[in-house]
Structures are given as C-alpha cells and as structure tokens.
C-alpha positions in Angstrom: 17.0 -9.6 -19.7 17.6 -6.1 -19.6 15.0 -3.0 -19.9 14.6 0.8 -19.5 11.9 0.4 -17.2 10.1 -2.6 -15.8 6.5 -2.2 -14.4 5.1 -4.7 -12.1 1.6 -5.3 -11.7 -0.7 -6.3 -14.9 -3.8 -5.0 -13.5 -5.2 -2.2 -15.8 -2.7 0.7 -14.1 0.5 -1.5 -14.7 -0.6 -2.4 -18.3 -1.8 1.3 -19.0 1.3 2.6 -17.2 3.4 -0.2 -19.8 1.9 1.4 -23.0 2.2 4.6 -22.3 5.9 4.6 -21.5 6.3 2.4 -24.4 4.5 5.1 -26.6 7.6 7.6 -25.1 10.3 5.2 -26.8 10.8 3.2 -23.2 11.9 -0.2 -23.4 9.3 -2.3 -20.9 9.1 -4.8 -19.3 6.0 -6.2 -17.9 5.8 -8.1 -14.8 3.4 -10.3 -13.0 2.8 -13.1 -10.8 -0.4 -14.2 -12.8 -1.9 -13.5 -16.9 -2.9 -9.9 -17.0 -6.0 -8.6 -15.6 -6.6 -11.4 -13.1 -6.6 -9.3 -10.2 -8.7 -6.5 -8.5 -8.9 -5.3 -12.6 -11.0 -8.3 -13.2 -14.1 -8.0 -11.2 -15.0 -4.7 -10.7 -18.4 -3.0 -12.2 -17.0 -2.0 -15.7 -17.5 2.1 -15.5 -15.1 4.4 -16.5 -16.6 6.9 -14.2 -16.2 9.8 -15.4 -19.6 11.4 -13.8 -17.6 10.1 -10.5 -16.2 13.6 -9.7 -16.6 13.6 -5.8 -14.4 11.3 -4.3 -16.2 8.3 -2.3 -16.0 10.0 1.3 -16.6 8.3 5.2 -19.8 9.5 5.9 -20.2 12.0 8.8 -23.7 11.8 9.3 -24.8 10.2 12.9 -27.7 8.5 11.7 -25.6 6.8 8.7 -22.5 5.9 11.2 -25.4 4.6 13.7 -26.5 2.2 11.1 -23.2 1.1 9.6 -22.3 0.4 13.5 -25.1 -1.8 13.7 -23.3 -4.1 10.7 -26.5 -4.9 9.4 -26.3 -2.3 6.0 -25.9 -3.6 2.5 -23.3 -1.5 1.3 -21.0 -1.5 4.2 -19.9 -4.2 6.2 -17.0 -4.8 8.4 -15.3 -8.1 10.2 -15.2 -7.1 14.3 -11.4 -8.6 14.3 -10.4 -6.1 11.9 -11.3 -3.1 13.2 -8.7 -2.8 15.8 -6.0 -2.7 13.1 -8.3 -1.1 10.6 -9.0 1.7 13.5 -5.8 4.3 12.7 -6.5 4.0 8.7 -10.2 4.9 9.3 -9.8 7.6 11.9 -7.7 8.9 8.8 -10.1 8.6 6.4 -12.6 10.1 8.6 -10.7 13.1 8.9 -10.1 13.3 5.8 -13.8 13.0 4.6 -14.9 16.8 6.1 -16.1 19.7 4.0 -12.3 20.8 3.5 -10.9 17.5 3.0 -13.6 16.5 0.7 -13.0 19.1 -1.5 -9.4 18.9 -1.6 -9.8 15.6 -2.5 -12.1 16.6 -5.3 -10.1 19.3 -6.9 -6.8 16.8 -6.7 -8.7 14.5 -8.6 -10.8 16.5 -11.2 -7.5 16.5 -13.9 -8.2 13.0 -13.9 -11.4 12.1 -14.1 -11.5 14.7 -17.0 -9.3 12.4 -19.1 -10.6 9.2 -18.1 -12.7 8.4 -20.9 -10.4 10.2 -23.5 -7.7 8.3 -22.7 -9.1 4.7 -22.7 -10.3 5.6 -26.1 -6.6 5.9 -27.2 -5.4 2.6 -26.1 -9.3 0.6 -27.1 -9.4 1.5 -30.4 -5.8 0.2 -31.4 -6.2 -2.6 -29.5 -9.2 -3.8 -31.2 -11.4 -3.3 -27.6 -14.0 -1.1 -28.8 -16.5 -4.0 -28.9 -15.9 -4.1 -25.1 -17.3 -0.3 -24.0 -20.5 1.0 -24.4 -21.2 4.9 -24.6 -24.7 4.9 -23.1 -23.7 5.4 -19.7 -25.4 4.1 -16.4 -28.3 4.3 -14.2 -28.6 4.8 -10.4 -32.5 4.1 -9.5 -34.7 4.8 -6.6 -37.7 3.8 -4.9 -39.0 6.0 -2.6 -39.7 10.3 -3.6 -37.4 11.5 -0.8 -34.6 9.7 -2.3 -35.5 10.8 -5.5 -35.6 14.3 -4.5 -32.3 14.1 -3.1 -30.5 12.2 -5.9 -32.1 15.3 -8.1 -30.6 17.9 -5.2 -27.4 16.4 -5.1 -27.2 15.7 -9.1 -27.9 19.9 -9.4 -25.2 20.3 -6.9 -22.8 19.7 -9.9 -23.4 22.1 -12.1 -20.0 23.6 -12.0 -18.5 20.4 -13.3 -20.8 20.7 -16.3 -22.1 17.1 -16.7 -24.5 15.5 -18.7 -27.5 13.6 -17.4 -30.7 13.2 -18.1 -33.6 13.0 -14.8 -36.1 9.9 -15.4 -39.6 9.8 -14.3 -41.4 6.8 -13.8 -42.5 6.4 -17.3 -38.9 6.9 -19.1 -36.8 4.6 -16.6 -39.3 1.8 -17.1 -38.8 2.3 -21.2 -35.0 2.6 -20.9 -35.2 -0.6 -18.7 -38.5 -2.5 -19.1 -37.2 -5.2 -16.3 -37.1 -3.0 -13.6 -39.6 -3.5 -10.6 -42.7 -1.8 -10.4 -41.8 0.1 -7.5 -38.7 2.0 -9.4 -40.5 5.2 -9.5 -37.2 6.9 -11.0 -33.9 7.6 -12.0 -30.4 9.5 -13.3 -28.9 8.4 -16.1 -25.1 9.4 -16.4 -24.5 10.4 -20.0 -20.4 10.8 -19.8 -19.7 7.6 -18.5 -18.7 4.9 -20.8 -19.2 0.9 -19.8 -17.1 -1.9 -20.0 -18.8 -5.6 -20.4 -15.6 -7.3 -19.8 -13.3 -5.1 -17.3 -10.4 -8.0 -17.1 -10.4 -8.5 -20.9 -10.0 -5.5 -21.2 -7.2 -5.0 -19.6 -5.8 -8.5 -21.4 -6.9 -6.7 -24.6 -4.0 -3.6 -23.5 -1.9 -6.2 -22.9 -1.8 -7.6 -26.0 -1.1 -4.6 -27.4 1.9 -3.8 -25.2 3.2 -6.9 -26.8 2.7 -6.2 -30.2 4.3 -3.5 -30.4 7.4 -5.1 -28.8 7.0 -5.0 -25.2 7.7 -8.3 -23.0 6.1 -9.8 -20.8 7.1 -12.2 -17.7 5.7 -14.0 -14.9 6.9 -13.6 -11.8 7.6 -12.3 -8.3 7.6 -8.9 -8.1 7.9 -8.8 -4.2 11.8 -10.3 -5.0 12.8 -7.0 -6.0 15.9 -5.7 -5.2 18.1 -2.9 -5.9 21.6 -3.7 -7.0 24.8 -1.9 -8.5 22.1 1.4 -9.2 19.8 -1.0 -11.0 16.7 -3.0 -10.2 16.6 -6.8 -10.9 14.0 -9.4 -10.7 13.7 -13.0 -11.2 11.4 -14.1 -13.5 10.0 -17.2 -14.8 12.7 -16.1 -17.8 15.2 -15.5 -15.6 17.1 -12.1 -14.4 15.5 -9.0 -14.6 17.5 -6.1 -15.0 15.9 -2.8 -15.4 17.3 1.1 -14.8 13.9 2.0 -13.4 11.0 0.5 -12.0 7.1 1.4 -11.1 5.2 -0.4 -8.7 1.7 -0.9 -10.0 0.6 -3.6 -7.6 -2.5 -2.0 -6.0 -3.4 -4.1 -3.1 0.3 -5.6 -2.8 2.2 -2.3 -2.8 2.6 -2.4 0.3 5.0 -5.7 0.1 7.4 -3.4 -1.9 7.4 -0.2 -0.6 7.6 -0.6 3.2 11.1 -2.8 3.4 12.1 0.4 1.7 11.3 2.7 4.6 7.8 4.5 3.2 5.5 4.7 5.7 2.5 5.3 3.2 -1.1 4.5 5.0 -2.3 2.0 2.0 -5.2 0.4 2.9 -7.9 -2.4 0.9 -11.6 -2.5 1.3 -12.7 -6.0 -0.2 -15.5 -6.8 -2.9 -17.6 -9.4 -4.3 -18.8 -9.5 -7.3 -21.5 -12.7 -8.7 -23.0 -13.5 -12.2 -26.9 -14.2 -12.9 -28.4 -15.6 -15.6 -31.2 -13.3 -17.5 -34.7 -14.2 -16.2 -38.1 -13.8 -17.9 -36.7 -12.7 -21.5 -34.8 -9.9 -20.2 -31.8 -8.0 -21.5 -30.5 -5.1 -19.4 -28.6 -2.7 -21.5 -27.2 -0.6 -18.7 -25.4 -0.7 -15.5 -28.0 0.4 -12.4 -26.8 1.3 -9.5 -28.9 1.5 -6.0 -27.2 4.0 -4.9 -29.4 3.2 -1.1 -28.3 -0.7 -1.4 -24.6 -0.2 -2.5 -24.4 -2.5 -5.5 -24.0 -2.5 -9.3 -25.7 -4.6 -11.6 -24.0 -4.4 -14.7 -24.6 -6.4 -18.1 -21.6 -8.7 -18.5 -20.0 -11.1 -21.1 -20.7 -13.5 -18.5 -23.8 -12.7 -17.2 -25.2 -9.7 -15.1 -22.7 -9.1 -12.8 -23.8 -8.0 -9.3 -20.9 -5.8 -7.7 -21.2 -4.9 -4.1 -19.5 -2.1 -2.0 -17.2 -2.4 0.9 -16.2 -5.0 3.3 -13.7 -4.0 5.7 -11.8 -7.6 6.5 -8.5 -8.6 6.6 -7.1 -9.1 3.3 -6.4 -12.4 3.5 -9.6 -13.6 5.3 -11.5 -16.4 3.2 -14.6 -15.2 1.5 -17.4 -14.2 3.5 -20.8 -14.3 1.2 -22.8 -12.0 4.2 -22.5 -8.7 2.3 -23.5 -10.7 -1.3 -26.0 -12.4 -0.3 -27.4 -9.3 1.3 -27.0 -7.4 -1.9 -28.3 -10.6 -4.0 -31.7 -10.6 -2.0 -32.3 -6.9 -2.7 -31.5 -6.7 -5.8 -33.9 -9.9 -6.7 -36.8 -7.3 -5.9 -34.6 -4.5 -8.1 -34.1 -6.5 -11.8 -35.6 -10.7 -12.8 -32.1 -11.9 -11.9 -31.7 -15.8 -12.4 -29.8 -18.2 -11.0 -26.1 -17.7 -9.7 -24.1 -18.2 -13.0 -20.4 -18.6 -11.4 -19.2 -21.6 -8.8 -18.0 -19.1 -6.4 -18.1 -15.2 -5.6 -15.1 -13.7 -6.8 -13.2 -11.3 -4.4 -11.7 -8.0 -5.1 -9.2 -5.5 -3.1 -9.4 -2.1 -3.2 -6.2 -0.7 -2.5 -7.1 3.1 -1.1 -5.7 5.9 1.0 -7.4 8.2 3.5 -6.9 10.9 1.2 -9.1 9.5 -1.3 -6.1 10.5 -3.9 -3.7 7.7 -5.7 0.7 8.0 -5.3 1.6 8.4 -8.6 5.4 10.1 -8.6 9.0 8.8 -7.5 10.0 7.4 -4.6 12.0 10.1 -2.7 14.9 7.9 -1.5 15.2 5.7 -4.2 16.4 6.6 -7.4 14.6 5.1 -10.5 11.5 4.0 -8.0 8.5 4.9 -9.1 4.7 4.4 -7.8 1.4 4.6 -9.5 -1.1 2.3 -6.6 -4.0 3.1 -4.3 -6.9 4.2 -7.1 -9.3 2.9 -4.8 -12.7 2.3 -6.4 -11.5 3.6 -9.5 -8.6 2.0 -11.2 -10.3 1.1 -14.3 -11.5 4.2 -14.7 -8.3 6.0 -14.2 -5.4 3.3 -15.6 -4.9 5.1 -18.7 -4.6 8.5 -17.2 -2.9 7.8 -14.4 -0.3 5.9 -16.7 -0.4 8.8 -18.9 0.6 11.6 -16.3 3.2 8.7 -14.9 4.8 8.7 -18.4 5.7 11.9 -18.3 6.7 12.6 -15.5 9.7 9.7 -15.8 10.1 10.9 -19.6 10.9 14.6 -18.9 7.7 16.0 -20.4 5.5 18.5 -19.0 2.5 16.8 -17.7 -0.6 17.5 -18.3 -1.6 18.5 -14.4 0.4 19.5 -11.5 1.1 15.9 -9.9 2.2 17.4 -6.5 -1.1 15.9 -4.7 -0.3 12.5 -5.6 2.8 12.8 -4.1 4.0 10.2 -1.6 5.3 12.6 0.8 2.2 14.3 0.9 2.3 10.9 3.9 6.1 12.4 5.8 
C-alpha cells in the first residue's frame, strides 16, 4: 500500500491532522494500533476550550506547593516512586511556569485557541457531529466569597483577550443549574466554549469522514516504523506500508518514535481518570461545572455524567490507582445529586505535555518527510483541528495561518 503521507495516531490530532491534509489533495493513510478515538481522545471532559487562553502553569505559590507536598489535594496527586524520574521534567516545568514563561506560553498559544472552535465546526458539520457539541458553554462554581472574589479578579484580568462570560450570583447559578448544592453561592459561566457529550465519538465521527472521502484506514504498529530507500514503511494489519511522509500523532507514545531517532524532546504524561454517574433525584445537568478549588469536571455525557479529575503524576504504565477519584467522587457528591457509579471501571487517560506548556507541531530536523504534531497536554480536543490545520500547511507549501516557530522541536536543542 502506498500513500503521500501516513499519519499515525487516531486520537483526535491524528484524525484532524488526516482530514485536513486530505482536504490539500494528500493521499492518507491512517494508522493505529486500536479503532479511532480509543485513547487519551476518549475520556477527557468534552470542552473545546476556547476561554482556556492561559496555559495550565506549576503553581509558584508556597502555600499551594506546601499542600500539594502534603499529597493529600484533590486535584493533584503524585506516586512517591515517580518523582525521582519525574524530578528533571518538573524542575522544567517549574521554570517554565514564571511570569515570563507564563506569558510566553500564552502568546505562543493564543493563534490557536482562537481557532479552536472555528475549526471543529468545519469538520462537525460534514461529518454529521453537530448533535454531539453544545454552544452553551461551561460553569466553574464556588463556595465560599473569597474564592468568588477571586474567580471575578482573575476573570477581569482577561479583558484584553475579549471574552465572553457572564458573573452568576446565587440566584442565577441555582436557575441555570437547579441541582447544585445549597452552598454554591456562585459562579462564571464561559460563553465561547463549545461542549462535547461524546469526546471519543467524536473523534470516530472525523474518522468516518476521513474515510468517505477516500482516505484508508489500518490497524497497526506504528512503533515498527522505519525509514527505508527515502521512504517510510509500516506493517500493517494489511500489510506494507509505504508512505513519502509521515506525522507522528501519538500523544503519550511519541516518545516510542522519536527518540531511536536521536530527538531528545522532554515529553512528559500526567494521568487521568474519568467515572460515569447515573442522574439522581430527577436531575439533568445541562452544563459542564468545574470546581475550579477541587480540580474536576462534571460534565453531561452520552453515558452518564462523567466526572473528570486533574493530574496524577505516576508512571505511565502503573495500574490504576482510584485515590485521586475517589477523592474527587466524594466532593463532588456534596457539589451535584450524582448516583451510583455507571461504568465497571475508572477509565485512565495520558496527558502527553511539555514544560513549555506549547505542543511540537513542525518537521523533524534530521529526518526528511518526518513530521510531529504531539504533546497538547490538557487540550487535544480542543486543539486537533487547528493544530492539524496549521500542520497541513506547513507540509503543503501554504502560508500558515500563524508563525509556527514556537512549536518547533528545536525550540528543545
């Protein structure tokens, strides 16, 4: 089998990255070890976050790193064997997360974000995945006035970026969302998000859409990949794979392709759960909420309300550890009625990020016809389609649509 380009990874960036150099004329090949959207793209909280325009930073606040060193927080939580080979990465990070840093980050990543929902809109209406996003936006909640007034602070703090929210007193975030506890005395509601009540179908949904309009795809190994004769081949559960260019979408399992080849690019994963709940009491929740203090999402699902927590810093490969849900579960059992635990299991996620808080999307310096588009963190559903996009052109000749020199991987040499 022979392509222009193959992609591999069917998460939501190799999918989004497949379509939109199939939309430049690009013959494509998609290719994956499992169906598409059965990875870190399946179990996420469903925003395409584009009120997300500050980068998720290490906080540098004592009394925060205090707590979080206490491994006792909600949000955060980290395995002790890990951190020894976790330490370089988060020292990184760390440094990374100061006032200059920070707004490095932020100004690398604003092109994006400002396309996040404008692009998922191209590929969801084709592919018949409008009933799947919502345009009401989310919720982040709080409980006590100095919270409150910070969230309000902090919310004013983006003026610049011209966003649209509304500020909920007691009153109004008890009529958007009658189940809330009583002790919710208020909220933001993000306008400019959109929602997504099925993330991995989603992503299925772009797949199917790949297909029909001609692209293949093809189970299989992408971590076989080797570069013969100035071409790339891959077996595949339909045998050889030979492609002039390929683009490593794997998120969490870049890292199995790109450092035989020499890069030495600090990839990282911070794990999540995510568990579904039936309704309790007659309730329907109609937004996602986020306690911002507790670090979760609840979020209304196809399959229930899915509860999403924050990070767990563990070895990717370590079995599931249910300390962090459960932690999440019982506070968010005196947040919203939540009913009984819906799946067998907790599902678990990988992040894949980088200190910089910025994604590689560009070629691979000494390889020709490697590409890379990995390490969206906490946002790959949010930014597939862009990130695809600006990928696209950049391996099509075209002008892109930002300057892509900060999601360079030699930004790392």
């Amino acid at each position: 089998m022979h392509c222009d380009i193959l992609v591999l990874g069917a998460g939501i960036v190799g999918v989004s990255t497949a379509l939109q150099l199939q939309a430049h004329g690009r013959n494509v090949v998609l290719l994956d070890r499992d169906q598409p959207g059965s990875g870190t793209s399946h179990g996420n909280a469903g925003l395409i976050e584009r009120a997300s325009v500050i980068p998720y930073s290490f906080p540098r606040e004592i009394s925060r790193l205090l707590r979080y060193g206490l491994n006792q927080q909600s949000d955060v939580r980290y395995s002790l064997k890990h951190l020894p080979k976790a330490g370089s990465w988060l020292m990184q990070y760390w440094q990374q997360s100061g006032s200059k840093g920070l707004a490095k980050a932020t100004e690398s990543m604003l092109p994006l974000i400002e396309k996040c929902v404008s692009e998922h809109d191209l590929l969801a209406e084709p592919a018949g995945m409008t009933g799947l996003i919502q345009d009401s936006g989310w919720v982040e909640v709080y409980r006590t006035p100095a919270d409150f007034e910070k969230a309000q602070r902090d919310a004013a703090a983006l003026a610049r970026f011209k966003l649209n929210y509304r500020v909920l007193d007691k009153q109004q975030v008890h009529a958007l969302e009658p189940g809330l506890h009583d002790d919710v005395l208020g909220g933001i509601h993000w306008l400019d998000p959109k929602t997504v009540t099925d993330p991995g179908g989603l992503t299925r949904g772009y797949a199917e859409l790949f297909i029909q309009r001609g692209g293949t795809f093809v189970l299989g190994d992408a971590t076989r990949l080797r570069a013969t004769a100035g071409q790339w081949q891959v077996e595949s559960q339909k045998g050889l794979i030979v492609a002039n260019e390929v683009v490593v979408a794997l998120g969490p399992q870049a890292r199995a392709i790109f450092e035989p080849l020499g890069y030495q690019i600090p990839l990282a994963i911070k794990r999540g759960y995510h568990m579904h709940y039936a309704a309790k009491d007659g309730h329907t929740m109609q937004h996602p909420i986020l306690d911002s203090i507790g670090g979760y999402v609840l979020a209304p699902m196809v399959g229930g309300i899915r509860l999403t927590t924050g990070i767990e810093f563990a070895d990717s490969d370590d079995p599931i550890n249910e300390i962090q849900l459960r932690r999440c579960e019982e506070r968010a059992q005196r947040l919203y009625p939540l009913g009984p635990r819906v799946d067998a299991e907790p599902w678990l996620g990988r992040r894949p990020c980088l200190p910089d808080m910025c994604p590689v999307i560009g070629p691979a310096s000494r390889h020709k016809g490697l590409w890379f588009n990995f390490g969206h963190a906490h946002h790959g559903l949010t930014l597939g389609p862009v990130s695809g996009r600006l990928l696209a052109e950049m391996m099509t000749g075209q002008t892109p649509f930002t300057d892509p020199t900060p999601y360079s991987a030699e930004r790392f040499n």
